[in-house]
C-alpha positions as CSV (number, residue, x, y, z in Angstrom):
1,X,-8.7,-20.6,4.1
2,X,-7.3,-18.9,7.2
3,X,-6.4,-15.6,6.6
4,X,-3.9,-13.6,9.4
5,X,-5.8,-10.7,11.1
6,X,-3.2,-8.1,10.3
7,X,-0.5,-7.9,7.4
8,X,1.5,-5.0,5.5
9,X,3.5,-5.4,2.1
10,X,5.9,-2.8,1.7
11,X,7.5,-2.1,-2.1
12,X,10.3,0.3,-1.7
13,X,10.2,2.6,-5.1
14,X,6.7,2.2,-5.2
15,X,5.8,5.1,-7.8
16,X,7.7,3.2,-10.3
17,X,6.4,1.1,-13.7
18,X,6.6,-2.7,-12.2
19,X,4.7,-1.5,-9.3
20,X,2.2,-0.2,-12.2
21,X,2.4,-3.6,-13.6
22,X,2.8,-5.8,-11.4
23,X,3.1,-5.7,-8.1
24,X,-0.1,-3.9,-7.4
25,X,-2.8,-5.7,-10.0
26,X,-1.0,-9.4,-7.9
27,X,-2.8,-8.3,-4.5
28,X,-5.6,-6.0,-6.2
29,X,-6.6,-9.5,-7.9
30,X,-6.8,-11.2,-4.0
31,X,-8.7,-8.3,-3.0
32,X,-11.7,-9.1,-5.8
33,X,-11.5,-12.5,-4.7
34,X,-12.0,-12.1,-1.1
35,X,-9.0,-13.5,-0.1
36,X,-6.7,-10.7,1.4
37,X,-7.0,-10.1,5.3
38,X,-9.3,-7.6,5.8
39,X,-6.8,-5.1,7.4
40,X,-4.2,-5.4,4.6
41,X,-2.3,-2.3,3.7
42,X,0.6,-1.5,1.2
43,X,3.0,0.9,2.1
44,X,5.1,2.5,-0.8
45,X,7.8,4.6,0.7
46,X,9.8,6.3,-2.9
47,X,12.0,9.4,-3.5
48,X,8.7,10.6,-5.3
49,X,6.5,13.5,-3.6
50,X,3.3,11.8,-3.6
51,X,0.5,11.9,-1.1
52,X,-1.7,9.3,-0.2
53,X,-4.6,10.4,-2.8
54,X,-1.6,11.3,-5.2
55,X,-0.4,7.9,-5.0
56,X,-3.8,6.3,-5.2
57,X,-4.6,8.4,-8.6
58,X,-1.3,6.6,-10.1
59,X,-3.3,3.2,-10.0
60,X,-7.0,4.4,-10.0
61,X,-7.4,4.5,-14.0
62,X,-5.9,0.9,-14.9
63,X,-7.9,-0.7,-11.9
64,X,-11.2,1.0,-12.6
65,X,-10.6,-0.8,-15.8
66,X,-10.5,-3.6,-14.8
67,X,-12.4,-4.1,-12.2
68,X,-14.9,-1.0,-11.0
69,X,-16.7,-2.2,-8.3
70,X,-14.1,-2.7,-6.3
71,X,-11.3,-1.0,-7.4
72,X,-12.3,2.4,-4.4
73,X,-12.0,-0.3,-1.7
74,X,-8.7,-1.4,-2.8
75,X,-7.4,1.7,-3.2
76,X,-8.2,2.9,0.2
77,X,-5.9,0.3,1.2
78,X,-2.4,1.7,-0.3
79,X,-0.8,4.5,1.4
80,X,2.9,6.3,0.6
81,X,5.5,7.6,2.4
82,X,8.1,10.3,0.4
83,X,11.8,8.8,1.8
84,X,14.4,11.0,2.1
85,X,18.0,10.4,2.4
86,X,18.0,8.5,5.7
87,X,14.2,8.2,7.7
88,X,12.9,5.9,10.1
89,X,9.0,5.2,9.7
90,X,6.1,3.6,12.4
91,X,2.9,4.0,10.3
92,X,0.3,4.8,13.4
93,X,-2.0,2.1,14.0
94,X,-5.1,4.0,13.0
95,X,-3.9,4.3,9.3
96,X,-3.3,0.9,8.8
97,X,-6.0,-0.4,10.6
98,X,-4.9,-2.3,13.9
99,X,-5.4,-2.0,17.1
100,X,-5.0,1.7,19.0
101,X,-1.6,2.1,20.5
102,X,0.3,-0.3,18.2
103,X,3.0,0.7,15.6
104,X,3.0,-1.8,12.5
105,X,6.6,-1.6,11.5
106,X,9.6,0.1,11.6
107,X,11.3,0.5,8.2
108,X,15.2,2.2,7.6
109,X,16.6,3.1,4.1
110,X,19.8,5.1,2.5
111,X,19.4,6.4,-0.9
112,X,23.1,6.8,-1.2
């Protein structure tokens, strides 16, 4: 199975329950298997104030559970941005892995 070099899933209002149940075990579950691209990165942007580590920790427990061994390697792979009312967001290359010099992505959101 090919898999691309480089991808990014973003969930907006990422400190929220169906990312708890859902939407982080789907990839975590491609990640035990092998199968996600080995720089893959989610990026949860939410109204939350969360850290990185802080927004790690809300997923560590459940996926420890259920899966130890590689449940640190997975989680190394999520990262959070808090949003505020309007923002604009390049995560730098370095955090999500590509090459030096490139921006990933460019995301725009109103809370209003």
């Amino acid at each position: 199975m090919h898999k691309p070099p480089h991808q990014m899933l973003v969930i907006f209002g990422a400190s929220g329950d169906l990312t708890r149940r859902k939407l982080i075990p789907a990839p975590f579950d491609l990640h035990r298997q092998n199968l996600l691209p080995g720089n893959f990165v989610i990026l949860g942007p939410g109204r939350t104030e969360h850290t990185d580590e802080s927004f790690r920790n809300l997923f560590r427990e459940s996926l420890e559970e259920k899966h130890p061994e590689t449940a640190t390697s997975f989680l190394q792979r999520l990262f959070y941005h808090p949003a505020g009312s309007v923002y604009t967001h390049c995560m730098p290359a370095d955090r999500a892995g590509t090459e030096p010099g490139k921006r990933t992505g460019r995301l725009h959101t109103d809370d209003h």
